[in-house]
C-alpha positions in Angstrom: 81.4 122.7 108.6 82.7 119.4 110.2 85.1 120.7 112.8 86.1 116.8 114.5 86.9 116.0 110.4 87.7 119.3 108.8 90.4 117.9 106.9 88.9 114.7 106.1 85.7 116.1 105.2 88.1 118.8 102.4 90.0 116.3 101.1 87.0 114.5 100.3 85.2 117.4 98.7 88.5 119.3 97.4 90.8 116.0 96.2 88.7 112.9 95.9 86.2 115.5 94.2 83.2 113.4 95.9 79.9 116.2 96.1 78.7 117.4 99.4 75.1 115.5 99.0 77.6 112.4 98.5 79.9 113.1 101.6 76.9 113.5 103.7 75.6 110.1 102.4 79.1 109.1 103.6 78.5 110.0 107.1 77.0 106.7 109.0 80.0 104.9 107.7 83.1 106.8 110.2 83.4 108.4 112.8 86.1 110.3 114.8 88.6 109.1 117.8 91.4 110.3 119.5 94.0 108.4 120.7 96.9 109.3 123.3 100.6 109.2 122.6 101.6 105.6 123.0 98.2 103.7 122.4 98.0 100.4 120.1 95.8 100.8 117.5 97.0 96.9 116.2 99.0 94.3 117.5 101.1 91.6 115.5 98.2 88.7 115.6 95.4 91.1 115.9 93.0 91.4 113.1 91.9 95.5 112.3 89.2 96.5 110.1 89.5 99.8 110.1 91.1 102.3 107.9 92.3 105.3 109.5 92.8 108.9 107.8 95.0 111.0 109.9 93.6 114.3 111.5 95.9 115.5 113.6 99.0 113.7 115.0 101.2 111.0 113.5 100.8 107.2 113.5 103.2 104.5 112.7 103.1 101.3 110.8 105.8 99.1 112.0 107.0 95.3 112.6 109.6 93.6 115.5 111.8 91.1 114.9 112.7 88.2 117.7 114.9 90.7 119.8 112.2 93.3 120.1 114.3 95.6 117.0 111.4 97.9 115.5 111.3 98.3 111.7 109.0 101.2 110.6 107.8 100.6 107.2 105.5 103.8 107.1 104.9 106.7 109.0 101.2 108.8 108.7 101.3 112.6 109.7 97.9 114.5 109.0 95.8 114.2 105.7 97.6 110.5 105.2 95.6 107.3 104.8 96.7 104.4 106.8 96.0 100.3 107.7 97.3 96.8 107.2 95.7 96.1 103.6 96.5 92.2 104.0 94.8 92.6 107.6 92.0 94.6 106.4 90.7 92.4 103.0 91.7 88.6 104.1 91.2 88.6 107.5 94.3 87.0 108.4 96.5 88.1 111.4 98.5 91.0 111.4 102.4 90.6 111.1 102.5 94.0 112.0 102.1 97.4 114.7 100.0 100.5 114.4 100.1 103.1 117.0 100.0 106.8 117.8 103.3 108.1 118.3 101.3 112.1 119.0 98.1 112.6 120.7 96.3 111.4 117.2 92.8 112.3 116.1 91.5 109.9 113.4 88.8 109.3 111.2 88.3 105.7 111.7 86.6 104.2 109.0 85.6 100.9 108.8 85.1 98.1 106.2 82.4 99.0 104.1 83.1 103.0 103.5 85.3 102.1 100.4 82.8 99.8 99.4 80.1 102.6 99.8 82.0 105.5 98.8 82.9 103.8 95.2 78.7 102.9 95.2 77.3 106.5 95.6 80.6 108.7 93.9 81.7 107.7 91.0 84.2 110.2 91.5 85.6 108.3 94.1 85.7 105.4 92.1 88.3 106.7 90.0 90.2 108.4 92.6 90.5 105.4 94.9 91.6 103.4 91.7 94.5 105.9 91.9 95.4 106.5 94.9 96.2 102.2 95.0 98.3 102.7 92.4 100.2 105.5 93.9 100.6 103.1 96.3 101.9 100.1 94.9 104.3 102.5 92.8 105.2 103.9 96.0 106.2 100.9 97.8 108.7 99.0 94.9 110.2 102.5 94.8 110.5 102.2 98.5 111.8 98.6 98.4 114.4 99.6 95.1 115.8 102.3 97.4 116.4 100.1 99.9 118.2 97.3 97.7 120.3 99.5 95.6 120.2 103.3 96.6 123.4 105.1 98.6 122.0 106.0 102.6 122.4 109.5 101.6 119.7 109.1 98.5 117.4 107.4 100.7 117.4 110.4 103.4 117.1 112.8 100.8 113.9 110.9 99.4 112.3 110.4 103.1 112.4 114.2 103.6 110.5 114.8 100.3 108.2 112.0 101.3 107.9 113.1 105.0 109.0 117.0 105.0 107.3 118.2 108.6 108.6 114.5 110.4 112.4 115.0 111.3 111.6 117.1 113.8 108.9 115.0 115.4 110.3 112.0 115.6 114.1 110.7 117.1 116.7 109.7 115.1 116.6 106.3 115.8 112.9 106.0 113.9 114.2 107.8 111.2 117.4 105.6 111.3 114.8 102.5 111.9 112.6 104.0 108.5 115.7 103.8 106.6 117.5 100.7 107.0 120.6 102.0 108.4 121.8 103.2 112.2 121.3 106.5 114.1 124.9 107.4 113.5 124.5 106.8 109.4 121.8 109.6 109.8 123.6 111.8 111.9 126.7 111.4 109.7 124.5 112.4 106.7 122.8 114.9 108.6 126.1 116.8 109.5 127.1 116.1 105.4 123.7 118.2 104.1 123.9 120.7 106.6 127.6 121.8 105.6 126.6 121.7 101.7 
């Protein structure tokens, strides 16, 4: 039906559960852009107020230290929601990077569609409420495998959290993801694959 946001447009109607005459309500409030490999999408400083649901391609959510090190807190492969929250609801600058690391296609939606989409669909409402849960539950399960969880665990848990990534992105990002150096992935790498 929507081509340019086919799978925004079904996880609407199929997980959020929001009606078509609700959707179509939805419509003035996003629209669709495509980004090449490599483009900015934020800056540390910058101020974003957009929200951006994956299409097709890969983004990533990352920060630099002094050196120029990157530290990639999140990666977003298709059908994933991403933006800097903080950014997004006080207006402050960003402390951190989004960019495409594919050819992306987004649905770039901008402040007021959550504000709208919780007005006209209840069933929205509710699913929004949980999907920011999942989220926070998401991210001190993140941080308590990174304090106190072997390497090995923590691999494990980024390929259930990321299955179709490991062969999309180098090493290092994944090594970069996780805390630890190319060579700790490789090592556990080599360990799963002889198991």
């Amino acid at each position: 039906m929507y081509p340019e946001f086919k799978n925004f447009h079904q996880y609407f109607t199929e997980k959020a559960l929001v009606a078509q005459k609700d959707f179509e309500k939805l419509l003035p409030y996003f629209s669709v852009e495509k980004y090449p490999k490599g483009h900015t999408l934020l800056s540390k400083g910058g101020v974003n107020k957009h929200i951006y649901f994956v299409e097709e391609g890969l983004l990533r959510f990352y920060t630099k230290d002094e050196n120029g090190k990157e530290f990639i807190l999140h990666f977003a492969p298709e059908n994933w929601w991403l933006t800097d929250r903080n950014n997004l609801c006080s207006n402050e600058p960003s402390e951190f990077f989004i960019d495409a690391y594919e050819e992306t296609s987004v649905v770039l939606l901008n402040h007021d569609f959550i504000e709208k989409a919780t007005e006209i669909s209840h069933e929205f409402r509710t699913f929004h409420e949980h999907i920011l849960q999942r989220h926070i539950k998401q991210l001190y399960r993140r941080i308590n495998l990174l304090i106190s969880t072997p390497a090995k665990e923590c691999y494990i848990e980024f390929l259930k959290t990321y299955p179709n990534i490991t062969q999309r992105v180098p090493q290092w990002m994944i090594a970069s993801y996780l805390g630890i150096t190319p060579e700790a992935v490789s090592r556990i790498r080599k360990e799963l694959a002889s198991k």
